[in-house]
RONU-739980 format. One record per residue (C-alpha): residue in one letter; x, y, z. Coordinates in steps of 0.5 Angstrom, whole numbers, plus 500, padded with zeros to 3 digits. Layout:
aXYZ ...
***
This chain:
x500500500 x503507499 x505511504 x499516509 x500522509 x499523516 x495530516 x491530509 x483528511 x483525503 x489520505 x484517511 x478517506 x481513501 x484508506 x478507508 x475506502 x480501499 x479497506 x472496505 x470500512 x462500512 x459506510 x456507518 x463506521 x465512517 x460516518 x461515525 x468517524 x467523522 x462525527 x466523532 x473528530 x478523526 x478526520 x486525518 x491519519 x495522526 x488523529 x487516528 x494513529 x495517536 x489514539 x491507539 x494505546 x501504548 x500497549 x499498541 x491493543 x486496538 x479492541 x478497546 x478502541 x474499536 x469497541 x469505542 x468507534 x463502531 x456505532 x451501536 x445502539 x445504547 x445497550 x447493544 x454489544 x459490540 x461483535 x468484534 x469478529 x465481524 x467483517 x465491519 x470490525 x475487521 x476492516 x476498522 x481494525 x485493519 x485501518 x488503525 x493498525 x495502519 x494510521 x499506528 x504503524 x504509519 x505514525 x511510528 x515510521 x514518521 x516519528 x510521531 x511516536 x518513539 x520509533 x525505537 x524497539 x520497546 x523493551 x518489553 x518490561 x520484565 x513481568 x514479575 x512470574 x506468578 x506463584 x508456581 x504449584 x511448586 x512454589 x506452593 x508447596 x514448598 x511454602 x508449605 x514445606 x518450609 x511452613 x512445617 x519446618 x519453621 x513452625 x513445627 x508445633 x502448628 x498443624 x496444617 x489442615 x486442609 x481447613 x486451615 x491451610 x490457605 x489455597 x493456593 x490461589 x489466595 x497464596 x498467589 x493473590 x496476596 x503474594 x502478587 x499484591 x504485596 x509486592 x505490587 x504494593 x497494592 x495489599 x490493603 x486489607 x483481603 x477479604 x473475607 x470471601 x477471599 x480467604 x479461601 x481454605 x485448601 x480444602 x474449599 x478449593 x478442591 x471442593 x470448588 x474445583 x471438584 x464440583 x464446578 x461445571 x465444564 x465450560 x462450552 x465452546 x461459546 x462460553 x471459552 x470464546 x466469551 x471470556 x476470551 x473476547 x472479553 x479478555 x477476562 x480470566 x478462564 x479460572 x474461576 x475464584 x471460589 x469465595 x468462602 x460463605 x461469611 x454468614 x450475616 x449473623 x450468628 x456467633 x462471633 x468467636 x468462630 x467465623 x473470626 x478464628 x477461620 x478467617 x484468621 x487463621 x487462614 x490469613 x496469619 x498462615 x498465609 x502471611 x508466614 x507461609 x509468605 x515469610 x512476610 x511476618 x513471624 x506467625 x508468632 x507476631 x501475627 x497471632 x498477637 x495481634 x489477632 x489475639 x489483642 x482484637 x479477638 x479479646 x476487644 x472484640 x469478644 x470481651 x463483656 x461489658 x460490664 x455495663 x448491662 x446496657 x451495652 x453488647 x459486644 x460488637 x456483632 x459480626 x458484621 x460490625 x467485627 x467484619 x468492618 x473494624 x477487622 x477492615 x479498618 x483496622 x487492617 x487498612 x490503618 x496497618 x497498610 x496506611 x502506617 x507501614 x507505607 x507510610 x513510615 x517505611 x516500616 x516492616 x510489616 x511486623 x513493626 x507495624 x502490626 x506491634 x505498632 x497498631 x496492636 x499495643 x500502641 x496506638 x488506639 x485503633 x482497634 x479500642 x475505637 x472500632 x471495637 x468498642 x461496646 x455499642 x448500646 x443494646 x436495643 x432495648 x426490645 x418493647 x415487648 x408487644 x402483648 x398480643 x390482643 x386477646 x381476641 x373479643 x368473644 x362472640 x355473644 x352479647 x357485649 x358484657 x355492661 x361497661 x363497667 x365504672 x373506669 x376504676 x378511679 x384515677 x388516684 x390524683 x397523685 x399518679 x395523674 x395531673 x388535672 x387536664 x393531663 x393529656 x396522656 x401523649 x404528653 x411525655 x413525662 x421527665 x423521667 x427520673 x434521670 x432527667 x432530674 x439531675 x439539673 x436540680 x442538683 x444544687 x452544689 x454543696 x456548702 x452556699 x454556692 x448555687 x447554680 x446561678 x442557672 x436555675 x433561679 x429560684 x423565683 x421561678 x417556682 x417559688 x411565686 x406566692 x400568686 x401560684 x403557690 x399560695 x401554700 x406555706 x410551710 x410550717 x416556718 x412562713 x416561706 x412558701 x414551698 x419553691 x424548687 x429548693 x424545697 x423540693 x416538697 x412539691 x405538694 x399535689 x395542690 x401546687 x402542681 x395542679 x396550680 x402549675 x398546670 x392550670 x396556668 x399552662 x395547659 x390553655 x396554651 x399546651 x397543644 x395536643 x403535641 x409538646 x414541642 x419545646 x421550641 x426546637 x423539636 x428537642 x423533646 x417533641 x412528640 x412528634 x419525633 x417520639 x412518636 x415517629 x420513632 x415509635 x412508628 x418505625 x420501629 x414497629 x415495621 x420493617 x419498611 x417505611 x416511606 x422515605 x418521607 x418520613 x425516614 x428523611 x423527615 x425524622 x432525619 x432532618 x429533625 x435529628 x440532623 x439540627 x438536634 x445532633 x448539630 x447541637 x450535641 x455533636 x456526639 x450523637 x452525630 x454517629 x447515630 x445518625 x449514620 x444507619 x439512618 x442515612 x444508610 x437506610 x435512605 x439508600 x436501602 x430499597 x426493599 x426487594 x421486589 x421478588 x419475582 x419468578 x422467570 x422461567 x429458566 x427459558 x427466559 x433467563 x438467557 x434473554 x435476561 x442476561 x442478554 x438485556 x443486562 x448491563 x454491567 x451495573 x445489573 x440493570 x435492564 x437496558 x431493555 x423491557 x422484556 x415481557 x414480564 x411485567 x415487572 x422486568 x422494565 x426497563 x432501568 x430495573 x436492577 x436485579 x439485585 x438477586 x437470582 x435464586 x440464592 x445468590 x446476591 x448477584 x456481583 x456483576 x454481570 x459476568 x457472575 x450472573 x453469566 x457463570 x450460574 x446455573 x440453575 x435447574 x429448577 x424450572 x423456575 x427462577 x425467583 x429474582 x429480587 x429485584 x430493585 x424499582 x427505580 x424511584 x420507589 x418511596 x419504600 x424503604 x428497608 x430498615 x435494617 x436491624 x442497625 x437502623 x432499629 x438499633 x440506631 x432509632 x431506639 x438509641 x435516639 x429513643 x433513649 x437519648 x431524647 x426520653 x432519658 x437526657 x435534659 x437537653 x438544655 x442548650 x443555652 x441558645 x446564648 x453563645 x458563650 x463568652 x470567651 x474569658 x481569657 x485565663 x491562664 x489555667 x493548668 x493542672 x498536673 x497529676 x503524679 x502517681 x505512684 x504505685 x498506692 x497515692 x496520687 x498527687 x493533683 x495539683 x492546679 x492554678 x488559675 x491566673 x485572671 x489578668 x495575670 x493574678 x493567681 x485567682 x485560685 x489554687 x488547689 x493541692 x490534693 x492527694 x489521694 x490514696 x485510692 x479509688 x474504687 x476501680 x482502682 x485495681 x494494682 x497500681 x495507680 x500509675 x496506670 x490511671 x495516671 x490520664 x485519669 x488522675 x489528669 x483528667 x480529674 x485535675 x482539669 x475537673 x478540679 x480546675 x473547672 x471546680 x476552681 x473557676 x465557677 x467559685 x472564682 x466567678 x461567683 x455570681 x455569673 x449568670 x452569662 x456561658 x463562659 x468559654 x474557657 x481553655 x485550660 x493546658 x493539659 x500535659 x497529657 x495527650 x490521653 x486526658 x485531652 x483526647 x478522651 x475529652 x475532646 x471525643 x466524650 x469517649 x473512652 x473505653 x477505661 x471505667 x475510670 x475514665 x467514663 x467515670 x470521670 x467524663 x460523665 x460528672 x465533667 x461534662 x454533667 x457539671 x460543665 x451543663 x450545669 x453551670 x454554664 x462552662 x464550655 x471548656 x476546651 x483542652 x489544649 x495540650 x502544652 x509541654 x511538661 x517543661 x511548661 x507546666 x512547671 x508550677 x502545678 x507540677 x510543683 x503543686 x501535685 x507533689 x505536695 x510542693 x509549696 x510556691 x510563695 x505566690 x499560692 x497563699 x492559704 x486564702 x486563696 x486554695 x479552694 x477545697 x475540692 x468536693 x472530689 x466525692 x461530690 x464532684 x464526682 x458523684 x453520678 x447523682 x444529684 x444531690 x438533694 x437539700 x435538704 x436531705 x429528706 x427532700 x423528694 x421528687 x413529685 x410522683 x409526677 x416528675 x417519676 x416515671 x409510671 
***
């Protein structure tokens, strides 16, 4: 053939002219932009495989499979390999001789086995069984991946056994002729993968084990860690994640949560090793004992508490019996006017009224609010009128109470910003009566818990299968005869969705099928590789658009949790932005093996306003040595400073935002996430957080260096500094300060029976 001029459009269309290209392809062609040789040529990839690109030029209809053995194929092919080895021979792309780079061999039978031998010879206390030896297949992937640097995490399914290998090489059907040449069109591998069965649910203990003991055989059969190492480690997450919580109200993570922290955990190991340049067994040491990421993924969730629901007895037939008189209501379990839908406060919620010790008083709650002569008219034997800090609230003044605002009480209790509203209670109820719901109402409760949690940032997380089961669209089952399978394969695309409608009703178009007898399809080429015998097929499949959506077992989980929280906790968000005050507060902490010693100060305007010195000699959950605490001991210091500040500032009414320093990183996490997995700690964060509500005080905690905390380091161990004078040391309530329930003066003071819970 003569020589192409690589920039004239009439050289490209006489080459498509003498090798017989359809005229549609070469319409399609110069719709597309190639109009001359080099355009053509240049578009070919570096690989020099022309089918992708051929695939792309021929024109078809959406949905339609492009036949690359046709003649019409053939002569486009011929084309560009032409416009290719015309530009190559001009100089338009490198015409030196490519070095074919050099690909790494794969895993050999051989190899396998003399893996397995040296497996044996180095660990010849460790049995290998067909159920616990890896497959050669995993062998070979996670060997490939490793050194490609592409291993992050393998999943489950891929963890393949011996032994289910040779059942799956035992069993697997013959391939037809149509069936080879398929796969070889499409370029995708003759050799099926087995995947291992994970179940949904069920015990936790041995489906964790399997996996992995499959994986640590694999990594020490690769000699890419010692087995003794990676034992450790699965040791540490087997006991984070099968441990009991000592609290009732909380479970240990299930299977499918164990699934995801077994991920992630796995995913922070590759991120560290890569990032650090570290060896795979540094790193799992590393992640195992000294950094907290597998206390976070696998730490208690809270249990769903299960309404038991009494089934109806059914009504016997006959004449209806004489309605009896309705027993009287006793009027100290029930107000006048009372509407039964309006919730009632229980008793955890009861702990505002806390007053502190000794005369200090919250400046938040003030007294005149309840204790007004024209609404109480009810004396006490000493002249003064019963009132919140008596906390003797007789049924006559609660029924006056309520006289004043049930006028303007609707038949839903809203507080304003639909916080402790019935309306969302009552939403909740309703969802976790059902397994489905509309999405108008999922995405209505949603976005009234969006605006509660972007006040209380630390139920953002519970939001998370809420918004999962927005996406969650219920299968719809249908059945299709087995003859009318391979017409269903034929008008599905690789998303799984029908690019046509057939002739089933239900089988539209844009309809994605999800599942096929049994088995939850992957992708278009697993749809293709089953087989089935019965005569009929039942399919799951997904309506585009559909208003219904599945809730999940998480997403009760989650909404009983949101249940919990909005019946059980005094929301109290002070709408009023706090003020910054500017100070200069720090506290320290030392411990030994039986004491510990906390020490603090606080500086407003450059003078020591208060001090505190204190040693302790043990507390209750306190179990060897109290050097162990030591994050705790400093958390209670920041605590104490908080103590020091409120009796500093007596008389503020206004929220105040404060920063103290911290030396230590453990306290100052722990604070800034309001979680932590250490009884002593939670116990210590609970009462912080309870008197930073109460008294108006939003702290923040800052990390210094220990060089820099010098003076109440000094304090912490009994030191004496000449600017810390008697008269300005503050004496901490610590059992007070961290008491988990409210104090009440004076002490034969009661709640209501209306403020209890029935």
């Amino acid at each position: 053939m003569a020589q192409l001029a690589l920039d004239d459009p009439a050289s490209l269309k006489k080459l498509l002219s003498d090798c017989s290209v359809p005229a549609p392809v070469v319409a399609n062609l110069d719709v597309l932009g190639y109009k001359s040789v080099a355009l053509l040529g240049f578009a070919v990839p570096s690989d020099g495989q022309v089918d992708d690109l051929v695939e792309k030029l021929f024109p078809r209809d959406l949905g339609e499979q492009v036949d690359l053995l046709s003649p019409g194929a053939a002569s486009l092919r011929r084309v560009i390999r032409h416009c290719f080895d015309a530009c190559q021979a001009k100089g338009g792309m490198p015409t030196e001789t490519q070095v074919a780079v050099p690909v790494k061999p794969k895993l050999s039978l051989a190899e396998y086995k003399e893996l397995k031998l040296k497996f044996a010879d180095h660990f010849p206390g460790e049995l290998l069984t067909p159920e616990s030896t890896p497959s050669f297949m995993f062998v070979a992937a996670l060997k490939d991946q490793f050194e490609t640097g592409t291993w992050n995490w393998t999943p489950w399914r891929h963890r393949i056994s011996e032994q289910a290998e040779t059942l799956f090489q035992e069993n697997r059907k013959p391939r037809s002729d149509h069936q080879l040449l398929q796969r070889m069109l499409n370029q995708q591998d003759l050799m099926d993968f087995p995947e291992a069965s994970v179940p949904a649910g069920g015990p936790v203990e041995p489906v964790l084990l399997r996996f992995q003991t499959l994986l640590a055989n694999a990594l020490a059969m690769l000699q890419l860690v010692h087995l003794i190492v990676i034992k450790k480690f699965h040791y540490k997450f087997n006991e984070l994640a099968l441990a009991t919580p000592v609290d009732s109200s909380l479970r240990s993570p299930n299977l499918q949560e164990v699934l995801a922290a077994d991920k992630s955990v796995w995913m922070a190991v590759t991120h560290a090793m890569r990032e650090n340049s570290w060896s795979l067994s540094d790193t799992l040491s590393e992640i195992a004992h000294c950094r907290q990421d597998m206390q976070t993924v696998l730490q208690p969730r809270p249990r769903a508490n299960s309404n038991p629901v009494t089934p109806k007895k059914a009504e016997p037939k006959g004449a209806p019996k004489k309605t009896s008189t309705p027993p009287p209501i006793r009027k100290d379990n029930q107000l006048k006017d009372w509407n039964d839908s309006w919730p009632v406060m229980p008793t955890v919620a009861t702990d505002v009224l806390e007053p502190p010790p000794g005369d200090f008083s919250p400046p938040n709650f003030p007294a005149e609010s309840a204790s007004s002569a024209t609404v109480a008219r009810l004396r006490l034997p000493d002249g003064t009128f019963y009132s919140r800090l008596t906390a003797c609230y007789p049924q006559l003044l609660a029924d006056a109470l309520a006289d004043i605002f049930v006028q303007t009480l609707a038949q839903r209790v809203e507080d304003g910003g639909g916080l402790i509203s019935t309306a969302i209670l009552e939403q909740i109820d309703s969802l976790l009566r059902s397994s489905r719901c509309d999405l108008k109402t999922l995405e209505s409760l949603t976005g009234r818990l969006l605006w509660v949690s972007s006040l209380w940032e630390t139920l953002r997380p519970l939001l998370g299968p809420l918004y999962q089961a927005m996406m969650t669209v219920p299968l719809t089952l249908v059945s299709i005869s087995i003859e009318e399978w391979p017409l269903l394969l034929d008008a599905l695309q690789d998303d799984l969705t029908l690019s046509k409608s057939l002739h089933h009703p239900s089988l539209r178009k844009n309809v994605k099928v999800v599942r096929a007898a049994n088995f939850t399809l992957r992708d278009i080429g697993h749809a293709r590789s089953l087989h089935f015998k019965s005569r009929r097929i039942w399919l799951g499949i997904s309506i585009p658009g559909s208003s219904k959506r599945k809730l999940l077992q998480e997403t009760h989980e989650s909404l009983q949790a949101w249940k919990d929280v909005l019946v059980g906790t005094p929301f109290l968000h002070n709408m009023i932005p706090p003020t910054y005050l500017p100070l200069q507060a720090s506290a320290d902490a030392c411990a030994t093996q039986g004491e510990a010693g906390l020490g603090g100060i606080l500086r407003l305007n450059g003078e020591v306003a208060a001090w505190f010195a204190f040693t302790k000699e043990v507390f209750p959950w306190i179990s060897d040595s109290m050097q162990k605490h030591i994050n705790v001991w400093e958390l209670l210091g920041q605590f104490a400073l908080a103590f020091c500040l409120d009796r500093a500032l007596k008389g503020r009414c206004t929220p105040i935002s404060v920063t103290f320093a911290c030396d230590n990183t453990s306290a100052e996490a722990a604070h800034l996430k309001a979680l932590s997995t250490a009884s002593g700690m939670c116990h210590v964060l609970a009462a912080f957080f309870r008197f930073q509500r109460i008294h108006n005080l939003d702290v923040s905690i800052q990390h210094i260096p220990g060089m820099w905390n010098d003076e109440a380091d000094a304090l912490s161990r009994g030191k004496h500094l000449p600017h810390c004078t008697p008269e300005l040391r503050v004496d901490v309530p610590w059992t007070w300060l961290c008491s988990s329930l409210p104090e009440h003066s004076p002490s034969n003071a009661k709640f209501p029976h209306t403020l209890l819970t029935r």
